[in-house]
N, C-alpha and C positions, 0 to 999 in steps of 0.2 A: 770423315763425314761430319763431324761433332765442329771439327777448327777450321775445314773450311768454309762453313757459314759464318760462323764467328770473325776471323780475317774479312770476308767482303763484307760485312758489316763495318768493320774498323776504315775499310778501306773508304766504303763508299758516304760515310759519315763524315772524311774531309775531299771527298775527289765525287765528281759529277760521275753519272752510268756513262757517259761515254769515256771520260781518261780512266774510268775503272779498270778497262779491256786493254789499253796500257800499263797497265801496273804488272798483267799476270803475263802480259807476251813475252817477258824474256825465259819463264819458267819453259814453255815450248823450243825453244833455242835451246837451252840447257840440255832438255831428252834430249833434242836432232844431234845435240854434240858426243854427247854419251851413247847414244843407240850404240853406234860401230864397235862401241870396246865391249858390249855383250855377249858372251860366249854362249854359244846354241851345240849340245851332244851330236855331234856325227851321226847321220843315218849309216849306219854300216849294213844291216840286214838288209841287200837286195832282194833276196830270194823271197820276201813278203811282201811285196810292191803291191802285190794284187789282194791283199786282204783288206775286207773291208771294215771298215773303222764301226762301221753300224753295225756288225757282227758280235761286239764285244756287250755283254749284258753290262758291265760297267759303264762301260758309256752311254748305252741307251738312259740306265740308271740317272746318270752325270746331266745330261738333256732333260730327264722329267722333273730331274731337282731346280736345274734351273728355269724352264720355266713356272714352274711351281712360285719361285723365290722370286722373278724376274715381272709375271704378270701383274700381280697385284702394286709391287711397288710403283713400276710403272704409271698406272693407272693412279696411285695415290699421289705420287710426287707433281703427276703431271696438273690434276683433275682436284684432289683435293682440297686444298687448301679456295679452290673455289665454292666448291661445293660447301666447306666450311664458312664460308662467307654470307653465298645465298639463303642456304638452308636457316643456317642457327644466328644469322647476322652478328658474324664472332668481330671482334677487332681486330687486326694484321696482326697487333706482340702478341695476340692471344693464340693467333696460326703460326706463329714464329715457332709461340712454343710448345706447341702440338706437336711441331715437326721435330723439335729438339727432342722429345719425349721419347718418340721414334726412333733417333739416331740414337740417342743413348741407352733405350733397351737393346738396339742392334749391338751396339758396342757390349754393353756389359753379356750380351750372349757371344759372343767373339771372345769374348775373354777368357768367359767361362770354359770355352771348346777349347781352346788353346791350353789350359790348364792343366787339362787332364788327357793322360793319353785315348786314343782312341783304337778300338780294338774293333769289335762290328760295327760294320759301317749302317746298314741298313736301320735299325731302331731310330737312328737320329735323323733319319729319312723320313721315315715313316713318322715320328712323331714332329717334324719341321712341316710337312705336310698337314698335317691335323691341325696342327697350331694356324696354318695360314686358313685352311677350312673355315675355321671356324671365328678367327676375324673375323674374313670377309662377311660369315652369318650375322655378327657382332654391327658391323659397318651398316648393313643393309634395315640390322632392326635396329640403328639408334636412333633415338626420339629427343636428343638432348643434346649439347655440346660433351656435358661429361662423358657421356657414353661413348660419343665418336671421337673425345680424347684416346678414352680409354681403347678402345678398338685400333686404333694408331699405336699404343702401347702392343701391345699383343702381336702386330703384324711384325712388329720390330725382332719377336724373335726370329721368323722365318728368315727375316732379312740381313741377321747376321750369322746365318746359319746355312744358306741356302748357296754362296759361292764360294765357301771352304769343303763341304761338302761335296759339291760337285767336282772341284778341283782334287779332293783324297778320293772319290771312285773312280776318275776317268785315270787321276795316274798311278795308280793299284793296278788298273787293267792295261796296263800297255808297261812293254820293256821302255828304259829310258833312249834306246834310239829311236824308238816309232810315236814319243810323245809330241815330237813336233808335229807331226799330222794331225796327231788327233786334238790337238791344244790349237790348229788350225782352225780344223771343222768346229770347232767349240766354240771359237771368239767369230766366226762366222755366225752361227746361230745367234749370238749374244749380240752383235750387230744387228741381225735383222729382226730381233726382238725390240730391239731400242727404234729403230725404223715402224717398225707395223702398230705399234703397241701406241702409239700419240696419234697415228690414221684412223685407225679401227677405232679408237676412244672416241677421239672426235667426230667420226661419221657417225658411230652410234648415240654418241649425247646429243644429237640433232632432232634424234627421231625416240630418246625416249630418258632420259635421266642420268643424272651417276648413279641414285640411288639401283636401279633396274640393271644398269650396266653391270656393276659389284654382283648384282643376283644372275646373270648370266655367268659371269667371271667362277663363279662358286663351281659349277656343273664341272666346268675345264678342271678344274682341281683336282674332284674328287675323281675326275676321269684318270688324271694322272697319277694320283694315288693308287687306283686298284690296279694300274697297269705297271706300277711300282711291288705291287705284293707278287705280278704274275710272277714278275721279273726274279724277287726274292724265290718265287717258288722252282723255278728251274734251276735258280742256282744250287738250289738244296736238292731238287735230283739229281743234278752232275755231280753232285761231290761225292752222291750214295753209288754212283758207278765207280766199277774198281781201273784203277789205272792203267792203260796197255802196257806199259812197261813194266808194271807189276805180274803180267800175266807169263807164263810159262810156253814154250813152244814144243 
């Protein structure tokens, strides 16, 4: 996220926007050549064809994260750097590097998770969530460029946080031959978040601001957040049941 703005910067510095879109087509031939020699786990479990994927609290968990991690950015990548424009009348290198600022606190939180193993999953849920909360409050009361720099800093952790996460709960909760479904219904939802999420932006900044928009944006969060604690709470009274196979006959 950090080199590919930097490369169409390099690129498009000696090549017009339209051969720009030539430079990267061969990169899409590349995958289409590669896809085939991808190996995908064998569904071998027949016998659970009919379980439902939304049954699993991990996954539900995996969905609230990502949209959690998926809204806001949206909205920011799509909307902001206008908003940065109108509002604080910034310069473009000045929104260049807003956004840079963003990508790099994402990275340097990606790193940092990577670093160190991870054991409960949920804290870094719950606190990835907090952190976007409370951007988005940050975004909505800045009164300054610095401040909606810095609120782009902030958002940045959820954003490198938020699709490693969902990807270590959904595939914790599933054996590895039923992750292809559930890694299905996942980049489904993820598509139709990147669909709806530039609709609903723009229909609503029609009839009422970014700034209002982000303050609507806020409520979805923290709705998702406590439906994230429910989530943590059953799974702490399933574990306090004792095992059937533990029980005696």
């Amino acid at each position: 996220m950090i080199a590919g703005p930097a490369l169409e910067s390099l690129v498009l510095a000696h090549f017009a926007l339209r051969q720009s879109f030539l430079f990267f087509a061969p990169l899409g031939a590349v995958v289409a050549a590669l896809s085939p020699l991808t190996k995908f786990p064998e569904e071998r479990e027949k016998a659970n064809k009919s379980t439902s994927v939304w049954s699993k609290p991990g996954f539900r968990i995996g969905i609230y994260t990502f949209l959690v991690y998926s809204m806001p950015t949206a909205a920011l990548l799509t909307f902001g750097g206008i908003f940065a424009r109108d509002e604080f009348n910034a310069p473009y290198w000045v929104i260049t590097l807003i956004f840079a600022a963003f990508f790099t606190t994402s990275f340097a939180t990606r790193s940092l998770l990577s670093a160190r193993p991870i054991g409960k999953l949920l804290p870094y849920v719950i606190f990835m969530m907090s952190v976007s909360l409370g951007g988005l409050v940050l975004v909505f009361l800045s009164n300054n460029l610095l401040v909606y720099a810095a609120a782009f800093s902030v958002l940045g952790i959820p954003h490198g946080l938020g699709m490693p996460l969902a990807m270590f709960s959904i595939s914790r909760s599933f054996p590895e031959a039923e992750r292809n479904k559930a890694n299905s219904y996942f980049t489904s939802t993820m598509m139709l978040m990147q669909i709806a999420m530039p609709i609903i932006g723009g229909a609503a900044l029609r009839y009422m601001g970014f700034r209002v928009f982000i303050a609507y944006t806020s409520p979805i969060v923290f709705a998702l957040l406590i439906l994230t604690l429910l989530e943590r709470s059953k799974i702490q009274a399933t574990a306090k049941v004792p095992s059937l196979g533990t029980q005696r006959t």
